[in-house]
Backbone bond lengths (Angstrom), bond angles and torsions (degrees), N, CA, C in turn:
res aa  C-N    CA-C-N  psi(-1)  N-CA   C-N-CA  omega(-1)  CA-C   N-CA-C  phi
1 X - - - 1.462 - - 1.528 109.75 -
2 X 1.176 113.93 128.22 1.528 109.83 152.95 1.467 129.10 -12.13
3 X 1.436 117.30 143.15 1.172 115.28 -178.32 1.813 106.30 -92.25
4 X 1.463 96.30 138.55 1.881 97.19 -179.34 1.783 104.03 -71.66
5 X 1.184 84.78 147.10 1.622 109.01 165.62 2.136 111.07 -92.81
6 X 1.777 88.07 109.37 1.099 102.79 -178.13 1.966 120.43 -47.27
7 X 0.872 123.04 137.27 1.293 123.19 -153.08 1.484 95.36 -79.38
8 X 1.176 137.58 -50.02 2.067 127.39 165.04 1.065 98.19 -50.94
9 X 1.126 154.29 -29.93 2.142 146.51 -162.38 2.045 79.31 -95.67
10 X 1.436 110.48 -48.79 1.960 78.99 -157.63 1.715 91.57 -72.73
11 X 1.391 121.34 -22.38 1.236 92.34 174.56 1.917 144.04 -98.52
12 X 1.574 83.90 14.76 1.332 84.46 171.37 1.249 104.61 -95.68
13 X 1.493 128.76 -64.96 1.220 137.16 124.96 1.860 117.87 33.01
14 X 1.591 133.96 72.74 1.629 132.70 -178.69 1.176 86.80 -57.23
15 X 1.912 85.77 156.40 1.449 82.54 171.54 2.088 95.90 -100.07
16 X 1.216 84.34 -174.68 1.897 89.13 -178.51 1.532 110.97 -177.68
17 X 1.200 93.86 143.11 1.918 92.64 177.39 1.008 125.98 -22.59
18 X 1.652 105.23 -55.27 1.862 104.31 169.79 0.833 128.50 -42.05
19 X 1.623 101.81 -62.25 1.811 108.30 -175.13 1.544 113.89 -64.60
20 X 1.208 129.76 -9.10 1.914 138.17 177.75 1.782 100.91 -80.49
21 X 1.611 100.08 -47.60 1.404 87.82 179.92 1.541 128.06 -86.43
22 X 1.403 106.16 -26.69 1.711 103.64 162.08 1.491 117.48 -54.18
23 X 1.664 119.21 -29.16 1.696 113.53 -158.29 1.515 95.66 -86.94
24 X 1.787 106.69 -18.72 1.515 107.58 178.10 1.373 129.93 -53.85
25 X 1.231 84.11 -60.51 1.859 110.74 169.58 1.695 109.88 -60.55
26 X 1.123 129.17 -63.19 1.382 132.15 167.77 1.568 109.73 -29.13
27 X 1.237 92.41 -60.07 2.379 96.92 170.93 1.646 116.44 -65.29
28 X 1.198 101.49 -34.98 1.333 83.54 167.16 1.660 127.26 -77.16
29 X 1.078 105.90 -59.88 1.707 119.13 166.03 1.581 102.61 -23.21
30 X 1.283 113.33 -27.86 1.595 115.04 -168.01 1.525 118.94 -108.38
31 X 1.118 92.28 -21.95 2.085 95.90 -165.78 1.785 98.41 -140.28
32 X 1.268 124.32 -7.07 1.571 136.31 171.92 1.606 102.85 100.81
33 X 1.235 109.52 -177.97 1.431 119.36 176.53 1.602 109.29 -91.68
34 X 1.528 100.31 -28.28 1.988 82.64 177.73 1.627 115.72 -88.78
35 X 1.221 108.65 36.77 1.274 122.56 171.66 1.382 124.63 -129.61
36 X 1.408 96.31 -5.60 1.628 106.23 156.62 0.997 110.60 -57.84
37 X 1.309 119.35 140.93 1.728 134.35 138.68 1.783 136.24 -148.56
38 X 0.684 112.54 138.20 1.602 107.82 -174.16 1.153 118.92 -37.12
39 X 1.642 120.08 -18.04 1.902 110.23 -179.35 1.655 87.53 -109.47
40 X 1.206 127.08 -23.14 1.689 113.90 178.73 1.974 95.54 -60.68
41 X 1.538 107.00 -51.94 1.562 95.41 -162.79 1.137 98.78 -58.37
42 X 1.554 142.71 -49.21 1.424 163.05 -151.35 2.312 87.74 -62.58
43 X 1.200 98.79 -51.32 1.619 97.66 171.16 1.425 137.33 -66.97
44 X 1.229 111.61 -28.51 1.625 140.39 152.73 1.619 97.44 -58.39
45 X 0.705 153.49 -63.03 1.413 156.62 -102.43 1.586 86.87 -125.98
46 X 1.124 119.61 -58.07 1.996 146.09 -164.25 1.303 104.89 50.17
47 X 1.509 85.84 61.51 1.648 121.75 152.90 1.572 119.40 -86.12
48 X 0.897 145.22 -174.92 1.316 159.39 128.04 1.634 97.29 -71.00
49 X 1.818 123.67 152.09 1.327 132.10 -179.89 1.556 105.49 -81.91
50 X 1.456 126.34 -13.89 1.683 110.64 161.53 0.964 128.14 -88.91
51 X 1.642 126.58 4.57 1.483 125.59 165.75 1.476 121.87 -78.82
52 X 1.446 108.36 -11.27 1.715 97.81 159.60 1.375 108.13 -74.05
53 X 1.352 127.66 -49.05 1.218 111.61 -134.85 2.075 96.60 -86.94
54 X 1.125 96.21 29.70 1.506 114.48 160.67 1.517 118.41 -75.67
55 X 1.648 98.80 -30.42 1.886 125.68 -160.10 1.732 98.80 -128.53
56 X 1.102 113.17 -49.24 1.809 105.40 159.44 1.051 110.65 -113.40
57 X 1.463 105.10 155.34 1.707 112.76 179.70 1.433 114.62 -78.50
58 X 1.715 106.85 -27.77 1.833 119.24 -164.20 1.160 89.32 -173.72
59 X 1.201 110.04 173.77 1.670 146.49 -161.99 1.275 93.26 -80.48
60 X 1.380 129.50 -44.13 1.941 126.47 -179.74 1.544 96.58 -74.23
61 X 1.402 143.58 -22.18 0.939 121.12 -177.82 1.593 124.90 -82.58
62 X 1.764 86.65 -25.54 1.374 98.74 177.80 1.941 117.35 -71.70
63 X 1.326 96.90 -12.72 1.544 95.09 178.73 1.400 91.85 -97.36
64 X 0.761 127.46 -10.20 1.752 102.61 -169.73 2.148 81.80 -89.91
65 X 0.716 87.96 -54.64 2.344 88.90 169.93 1.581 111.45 -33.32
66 X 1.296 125.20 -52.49 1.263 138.58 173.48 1.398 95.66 -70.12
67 X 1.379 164.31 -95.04 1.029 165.80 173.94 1.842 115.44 -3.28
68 X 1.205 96.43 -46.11 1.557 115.64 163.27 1.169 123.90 -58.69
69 X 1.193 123.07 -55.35 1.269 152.72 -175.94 1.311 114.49 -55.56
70 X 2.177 117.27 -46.34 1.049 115.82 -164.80 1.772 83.88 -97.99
71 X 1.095 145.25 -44.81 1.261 130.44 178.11 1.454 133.99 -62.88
72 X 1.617 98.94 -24.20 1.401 111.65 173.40 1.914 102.49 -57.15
73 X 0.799 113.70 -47.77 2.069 137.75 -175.78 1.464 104.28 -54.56
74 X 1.348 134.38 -9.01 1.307 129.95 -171.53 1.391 110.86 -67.66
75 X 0.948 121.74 150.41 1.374 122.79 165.84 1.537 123.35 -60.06
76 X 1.317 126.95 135.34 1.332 109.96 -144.44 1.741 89.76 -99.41
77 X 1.858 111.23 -173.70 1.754 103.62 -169.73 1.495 85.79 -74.94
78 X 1.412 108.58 170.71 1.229 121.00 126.86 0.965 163.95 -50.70
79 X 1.413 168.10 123.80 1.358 137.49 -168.48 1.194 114.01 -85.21
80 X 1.206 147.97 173.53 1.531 159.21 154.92 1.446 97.98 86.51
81 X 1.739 125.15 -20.33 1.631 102.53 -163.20 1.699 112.38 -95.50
82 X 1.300 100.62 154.17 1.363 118.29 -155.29 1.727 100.63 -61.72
83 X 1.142 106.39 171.55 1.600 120.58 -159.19 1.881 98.42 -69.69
84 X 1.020 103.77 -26.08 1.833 100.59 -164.84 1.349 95.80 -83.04
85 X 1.636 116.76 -69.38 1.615 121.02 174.91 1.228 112.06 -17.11
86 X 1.561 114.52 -75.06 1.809 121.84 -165.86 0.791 104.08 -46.37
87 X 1.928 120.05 -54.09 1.556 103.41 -161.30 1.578 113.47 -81.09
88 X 1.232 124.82 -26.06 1.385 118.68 156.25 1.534 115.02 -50.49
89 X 0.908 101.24 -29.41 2.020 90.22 174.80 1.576 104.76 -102.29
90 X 0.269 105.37 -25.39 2.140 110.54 174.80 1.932 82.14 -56.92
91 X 1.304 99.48 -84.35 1.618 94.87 -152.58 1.841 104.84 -61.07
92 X 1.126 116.23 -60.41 1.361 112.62 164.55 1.792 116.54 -33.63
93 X 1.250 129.28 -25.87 1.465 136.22 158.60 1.699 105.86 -54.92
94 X 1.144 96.27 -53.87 1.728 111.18 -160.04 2.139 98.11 -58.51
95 X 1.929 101.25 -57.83 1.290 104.83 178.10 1.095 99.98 -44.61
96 X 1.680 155.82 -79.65 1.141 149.83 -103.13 1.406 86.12 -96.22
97 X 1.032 133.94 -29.72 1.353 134.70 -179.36 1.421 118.58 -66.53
98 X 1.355 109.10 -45.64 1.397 122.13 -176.33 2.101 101.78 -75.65
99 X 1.623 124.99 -8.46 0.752 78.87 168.54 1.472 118.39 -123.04
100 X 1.289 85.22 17.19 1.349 119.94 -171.67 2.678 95.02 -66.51
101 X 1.107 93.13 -30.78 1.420 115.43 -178.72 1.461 104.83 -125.91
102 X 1.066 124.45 89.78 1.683 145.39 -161.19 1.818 89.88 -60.50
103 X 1.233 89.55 -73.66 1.846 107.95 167.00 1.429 139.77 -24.66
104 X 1.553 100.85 -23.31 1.697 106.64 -161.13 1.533 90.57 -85.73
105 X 1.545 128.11 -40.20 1.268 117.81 -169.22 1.518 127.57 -36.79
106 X 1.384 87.32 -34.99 1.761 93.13 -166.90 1.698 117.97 -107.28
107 X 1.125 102.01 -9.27 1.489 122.40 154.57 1.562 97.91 -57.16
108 X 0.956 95.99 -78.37 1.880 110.12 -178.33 1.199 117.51 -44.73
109 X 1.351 132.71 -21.51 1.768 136.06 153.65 1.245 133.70 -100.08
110 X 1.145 97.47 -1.04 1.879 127.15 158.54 1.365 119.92 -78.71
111 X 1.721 121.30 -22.92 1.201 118.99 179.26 1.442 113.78 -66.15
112 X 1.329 131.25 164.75 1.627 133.97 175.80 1.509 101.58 -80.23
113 X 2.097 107.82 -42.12 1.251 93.27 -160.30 1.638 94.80 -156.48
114 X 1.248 134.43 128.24 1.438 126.55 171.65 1.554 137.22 -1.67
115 X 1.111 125.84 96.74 1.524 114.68 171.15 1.546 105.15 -63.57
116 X 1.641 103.87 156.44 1.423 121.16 176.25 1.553 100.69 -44.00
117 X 1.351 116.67 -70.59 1.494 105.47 -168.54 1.622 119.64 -52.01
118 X 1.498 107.87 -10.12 1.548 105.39 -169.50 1.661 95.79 -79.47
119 X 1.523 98.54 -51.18 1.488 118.01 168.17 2.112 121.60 -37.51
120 X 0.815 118.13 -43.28 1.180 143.00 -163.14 2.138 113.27 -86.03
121 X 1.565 83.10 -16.80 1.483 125.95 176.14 1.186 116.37 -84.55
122 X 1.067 119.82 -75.51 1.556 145.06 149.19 1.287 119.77 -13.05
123 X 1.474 106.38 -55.12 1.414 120.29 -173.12 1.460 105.31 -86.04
124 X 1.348 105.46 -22.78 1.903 79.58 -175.43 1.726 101.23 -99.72
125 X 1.316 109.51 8.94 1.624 108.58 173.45 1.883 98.32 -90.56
126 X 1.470 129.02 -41.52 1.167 97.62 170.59 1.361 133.46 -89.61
127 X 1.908 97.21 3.32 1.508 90.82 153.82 1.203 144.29 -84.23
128 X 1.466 109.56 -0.55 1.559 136.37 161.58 1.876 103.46 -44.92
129 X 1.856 92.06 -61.52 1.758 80.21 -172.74 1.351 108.70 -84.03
130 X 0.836 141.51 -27.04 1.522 133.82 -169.81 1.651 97.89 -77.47
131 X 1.267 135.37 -12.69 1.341 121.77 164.55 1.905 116.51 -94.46
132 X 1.690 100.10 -0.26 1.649 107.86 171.30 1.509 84.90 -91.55
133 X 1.174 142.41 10.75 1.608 118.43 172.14 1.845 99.49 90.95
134 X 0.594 126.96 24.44 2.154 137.63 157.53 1.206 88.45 -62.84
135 X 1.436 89.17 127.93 1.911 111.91 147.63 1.239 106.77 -45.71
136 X 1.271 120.29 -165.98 1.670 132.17 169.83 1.925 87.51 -91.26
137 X 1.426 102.15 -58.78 1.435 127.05 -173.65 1.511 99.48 -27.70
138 X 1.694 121.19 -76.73 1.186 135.24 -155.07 1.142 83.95 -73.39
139 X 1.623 155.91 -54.73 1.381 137.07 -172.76 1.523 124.87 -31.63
140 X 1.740 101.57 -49.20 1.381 113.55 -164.81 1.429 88.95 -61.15
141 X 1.357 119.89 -67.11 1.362 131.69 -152.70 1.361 95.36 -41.68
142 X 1.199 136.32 -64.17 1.441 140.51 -141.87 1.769 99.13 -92.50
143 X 1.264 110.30 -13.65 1.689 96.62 158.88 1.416 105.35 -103.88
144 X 1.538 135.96 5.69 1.624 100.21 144.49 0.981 116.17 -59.53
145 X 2.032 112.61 -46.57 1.398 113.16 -139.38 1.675 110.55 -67.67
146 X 1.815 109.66 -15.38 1.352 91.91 -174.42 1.768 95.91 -104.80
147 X 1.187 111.61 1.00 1.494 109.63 174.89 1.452 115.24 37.12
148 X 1.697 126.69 -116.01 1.596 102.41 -159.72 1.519 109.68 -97.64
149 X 1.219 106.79 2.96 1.949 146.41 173.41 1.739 85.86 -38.10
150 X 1.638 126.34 -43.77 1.544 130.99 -120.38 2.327 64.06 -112.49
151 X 0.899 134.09 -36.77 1.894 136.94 -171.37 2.079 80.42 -78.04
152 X 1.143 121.88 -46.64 1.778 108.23 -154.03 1.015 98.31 118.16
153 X 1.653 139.33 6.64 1.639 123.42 -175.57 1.535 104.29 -107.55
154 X 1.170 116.17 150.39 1.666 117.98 167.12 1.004 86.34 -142.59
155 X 2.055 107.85 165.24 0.780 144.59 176.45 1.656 107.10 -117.23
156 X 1.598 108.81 106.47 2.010 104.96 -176.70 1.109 104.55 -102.46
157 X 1.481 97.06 160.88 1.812 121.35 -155.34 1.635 102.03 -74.89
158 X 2.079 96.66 -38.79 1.445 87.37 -160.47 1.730 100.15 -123.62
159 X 0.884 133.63 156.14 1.552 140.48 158.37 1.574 116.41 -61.88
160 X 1.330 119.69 137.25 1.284 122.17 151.63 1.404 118.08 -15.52
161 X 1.382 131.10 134.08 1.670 119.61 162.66 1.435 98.23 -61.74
162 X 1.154 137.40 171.56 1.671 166.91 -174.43 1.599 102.38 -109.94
163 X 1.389 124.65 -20.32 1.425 136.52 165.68 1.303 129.91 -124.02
164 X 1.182 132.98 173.62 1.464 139.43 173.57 0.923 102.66 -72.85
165 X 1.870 104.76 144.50 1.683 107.22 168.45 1.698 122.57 -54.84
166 X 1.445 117.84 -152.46 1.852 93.57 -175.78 1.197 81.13 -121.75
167 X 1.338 146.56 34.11 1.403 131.90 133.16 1.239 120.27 -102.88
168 X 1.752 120.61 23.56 1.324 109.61 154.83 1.330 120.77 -92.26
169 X 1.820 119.66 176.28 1.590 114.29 170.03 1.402 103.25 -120.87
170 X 1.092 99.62 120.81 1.702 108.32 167.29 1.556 115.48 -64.23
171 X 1.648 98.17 136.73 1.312 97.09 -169.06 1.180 118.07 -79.35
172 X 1.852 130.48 175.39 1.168 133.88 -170.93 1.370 121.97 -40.26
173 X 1.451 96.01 -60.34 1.798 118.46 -160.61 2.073 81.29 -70.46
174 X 1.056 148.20 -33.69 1.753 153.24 -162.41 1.162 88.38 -24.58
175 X 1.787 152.94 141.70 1.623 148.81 118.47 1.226 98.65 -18.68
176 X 1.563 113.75 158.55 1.057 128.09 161.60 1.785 114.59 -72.34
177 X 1.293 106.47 149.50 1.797 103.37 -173.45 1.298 100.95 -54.93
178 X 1.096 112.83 138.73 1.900 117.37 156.95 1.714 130.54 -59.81
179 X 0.949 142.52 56.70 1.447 143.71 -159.57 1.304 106.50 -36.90
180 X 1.098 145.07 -0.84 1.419 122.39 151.42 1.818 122.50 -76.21
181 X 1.572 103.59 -35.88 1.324 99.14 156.39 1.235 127.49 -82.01
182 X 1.314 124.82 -11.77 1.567 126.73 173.47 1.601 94.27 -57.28
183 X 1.266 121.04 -65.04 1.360 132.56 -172.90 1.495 92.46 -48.80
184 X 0.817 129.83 -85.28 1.670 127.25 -152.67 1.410 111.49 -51.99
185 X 1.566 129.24 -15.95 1.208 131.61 166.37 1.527 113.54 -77.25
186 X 1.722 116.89 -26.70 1.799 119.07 -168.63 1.644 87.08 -82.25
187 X 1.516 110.92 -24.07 1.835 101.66 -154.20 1.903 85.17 -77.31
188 X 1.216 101.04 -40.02 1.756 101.08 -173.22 1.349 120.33 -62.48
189 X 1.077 111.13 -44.21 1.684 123.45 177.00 1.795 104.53 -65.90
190 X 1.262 103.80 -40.73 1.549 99.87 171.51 1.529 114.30 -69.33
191 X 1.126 110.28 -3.82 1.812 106.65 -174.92 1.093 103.15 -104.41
192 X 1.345 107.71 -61.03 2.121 126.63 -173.50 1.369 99.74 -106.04
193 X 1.566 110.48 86.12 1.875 110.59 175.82 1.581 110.58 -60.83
194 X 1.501 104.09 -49.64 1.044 122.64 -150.98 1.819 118.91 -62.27
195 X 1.896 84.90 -53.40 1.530 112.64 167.12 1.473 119.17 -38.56
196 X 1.793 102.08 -52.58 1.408 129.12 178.80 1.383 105.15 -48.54
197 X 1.291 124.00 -54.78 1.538 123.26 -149.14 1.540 100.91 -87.47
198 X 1.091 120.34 -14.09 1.460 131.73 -168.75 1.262 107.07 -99.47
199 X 1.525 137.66 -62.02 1.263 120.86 151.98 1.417 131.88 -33.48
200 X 1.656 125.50 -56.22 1.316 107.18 165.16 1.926 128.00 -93.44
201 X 1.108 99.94 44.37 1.517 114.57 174.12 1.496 121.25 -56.19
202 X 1.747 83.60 -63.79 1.661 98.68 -156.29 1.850 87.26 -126.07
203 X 1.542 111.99 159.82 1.260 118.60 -171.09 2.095 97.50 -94.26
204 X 1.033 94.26 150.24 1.910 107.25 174.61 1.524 100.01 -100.21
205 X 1.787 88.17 158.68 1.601 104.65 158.92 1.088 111.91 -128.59
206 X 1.402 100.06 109.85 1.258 101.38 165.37 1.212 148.04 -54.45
207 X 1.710 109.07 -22.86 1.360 130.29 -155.34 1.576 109.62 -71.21
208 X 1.708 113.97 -32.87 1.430 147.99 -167.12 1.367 104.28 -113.91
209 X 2.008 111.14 29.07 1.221 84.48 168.80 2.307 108.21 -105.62
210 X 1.171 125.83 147.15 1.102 143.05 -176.42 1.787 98.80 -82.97
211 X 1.239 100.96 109.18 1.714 105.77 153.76 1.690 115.05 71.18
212 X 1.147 108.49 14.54 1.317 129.77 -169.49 1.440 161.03 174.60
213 X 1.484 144.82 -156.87 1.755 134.47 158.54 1.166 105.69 -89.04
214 X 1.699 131.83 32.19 2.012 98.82 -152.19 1.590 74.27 -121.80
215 X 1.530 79.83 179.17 1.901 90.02 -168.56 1.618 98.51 -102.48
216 X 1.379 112.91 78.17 1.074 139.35 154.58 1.742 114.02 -66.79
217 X 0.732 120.92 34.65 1.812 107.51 -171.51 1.921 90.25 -86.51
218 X 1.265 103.24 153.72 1.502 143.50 -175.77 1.412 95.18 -36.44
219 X 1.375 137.88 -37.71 0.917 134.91 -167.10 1.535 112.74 -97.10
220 X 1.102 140.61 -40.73 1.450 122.51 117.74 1.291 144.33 -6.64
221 X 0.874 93.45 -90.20 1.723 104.70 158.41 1.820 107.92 -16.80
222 X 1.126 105.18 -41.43 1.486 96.25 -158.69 1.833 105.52 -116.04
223 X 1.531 106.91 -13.79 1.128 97.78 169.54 1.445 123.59 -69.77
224 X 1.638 107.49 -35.56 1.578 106.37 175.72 1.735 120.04 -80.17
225 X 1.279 111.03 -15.16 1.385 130.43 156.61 1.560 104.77 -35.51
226 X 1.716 103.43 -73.53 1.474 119.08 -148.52 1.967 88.64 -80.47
227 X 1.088 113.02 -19.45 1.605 109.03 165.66 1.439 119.63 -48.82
228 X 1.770 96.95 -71.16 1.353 97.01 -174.89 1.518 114.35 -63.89
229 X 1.202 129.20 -38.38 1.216 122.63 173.02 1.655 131.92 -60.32
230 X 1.416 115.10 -30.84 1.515 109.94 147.79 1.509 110.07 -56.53
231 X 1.508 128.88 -58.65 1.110 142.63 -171.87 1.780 99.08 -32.92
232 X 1.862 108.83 -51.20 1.629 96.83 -159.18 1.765 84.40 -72.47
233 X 1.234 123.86 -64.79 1.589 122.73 -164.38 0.747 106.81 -41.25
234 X 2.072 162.67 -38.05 1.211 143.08 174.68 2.123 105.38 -60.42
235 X 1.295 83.12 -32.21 2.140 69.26 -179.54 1.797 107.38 -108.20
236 X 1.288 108.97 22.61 1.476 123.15 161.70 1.595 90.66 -75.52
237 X 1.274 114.52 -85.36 1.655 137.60 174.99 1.298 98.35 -29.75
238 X 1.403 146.15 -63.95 1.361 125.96 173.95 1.298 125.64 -77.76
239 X 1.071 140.81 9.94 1.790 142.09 141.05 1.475 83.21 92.62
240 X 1.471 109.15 28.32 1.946 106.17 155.44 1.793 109.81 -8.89
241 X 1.119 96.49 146.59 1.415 111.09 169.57 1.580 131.52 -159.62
242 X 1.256 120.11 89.61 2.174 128.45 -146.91 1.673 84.10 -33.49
243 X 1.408 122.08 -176.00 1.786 117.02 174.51 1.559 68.53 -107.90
244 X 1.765 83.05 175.42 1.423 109.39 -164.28 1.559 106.92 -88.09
245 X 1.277 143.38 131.20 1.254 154.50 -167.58 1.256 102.76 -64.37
246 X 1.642 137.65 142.02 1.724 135.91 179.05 1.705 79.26 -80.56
């Protein structure tokens, strides 16, 4: 849980937008986001619940405030570094952030429509390529292709296995397997070999996963990153051009 705000600090302590949206984020990071609420923050705070809405209007405003807050905090570009670096560290900035705030992911796909700071984000990632020398053309292309990849969010194909790969050993104290799921894993593996062998291959982390169960770990994350981004620089170097639409 969040740590309380000593009752002489909240009251010497104004309150102010800032301080509503830092204690927001702080409660969530600590107790989750579906445990936010305007009289829990209002209790953190040892406010009364109508002195925010002096500083937020509603609970959607206050997430789109928190949303700000954690993107506003990014590490900003650099100057002088080349177009691939930044934006590999720009968005890789953004992941560490997102998991750094378990919560923000889904705030952030809950919105209707971009906050300024998300906006403000955006813009200095395609001004990253258009100052490596990007078409307008090759810009667009290469912010579908990494789409919300370019915020730190993915969407994975496969889920965590629910078990150890088959070169682990279950420990002593482990239950015995359940044979109805033993069965439903031989009936699956006999259907989907392939699927099968690939899910329990390699072990996940969960700890680094962004917005979800998928095996998102850091190293992921960055291999398909560092894909598309060789991917745009080989058709940077050839003066790429989309074909022309009938």
């Amino acid at each position: 849980m969040p740590a309380e705000v000593p009752a002489e600090e909240s009251r010497r302590t104004p309150l102010s937008r800032d301080r509503v949206l830092r204690a927001a984020v702080a409660f969530a990071d600590g107790a989750g986001i579906e445990a936010l609420s305007m009289r829990r923050l209002a209790q953190e705070l040892g406010v009364v619940p109508m002195a925010l809405y002096k500083h937020v209007a509603n609970k959607e405003e206050l997430l789109d405030g928190m949303v700000e807050a954690v993107v506003a905090g990014l590490d900003p570009h650099v100057p002088g570094a080349d177009w691939k670096s930044a934006v590999r560290r720009r968005i890789l900035g953004a992941r560490d952030a997102l998991v750094r705030h378990a919560w923000a992911a889904q705030v952030i796909r809950s919105r209707s429509s971009p906050t300024p700071a998300v906006l403000a984000y955006l813009d200095s990632v395609i001004g990253m390529f258009r100052a490596g020398g990007f078409s307008l053309d090759l810009t667009h292309h290469a912010m579908h292709a990494l789409g919300s990849r370019v915020l730190g969010l993915t969407e994975e194909l496969f889920d965590a296995p629910p078990s150890p790969g088959p070169r682990a050993t279950a420990p002593a104290s482990a239950p015995a397997p359940d044979p109805a799921q033993t069965a439903a894993r031989e009936a699956m593996a006999l259907r989907y070999p392939h699927v099968t062998e690939l899910a329990g291959a390699v072990a996940h982390d969960r700890s680094s996963v962004v917005g979800g169960r998928g095996c998102d770990d850091r190293f992921e994350f960055e291999f398909a990153l560092d894909l598309l981004l060789d991917g745009f620089e080989r058709l940077h170097g050839q003066g790429w051009k989309s074909a022309a639409r009938p």
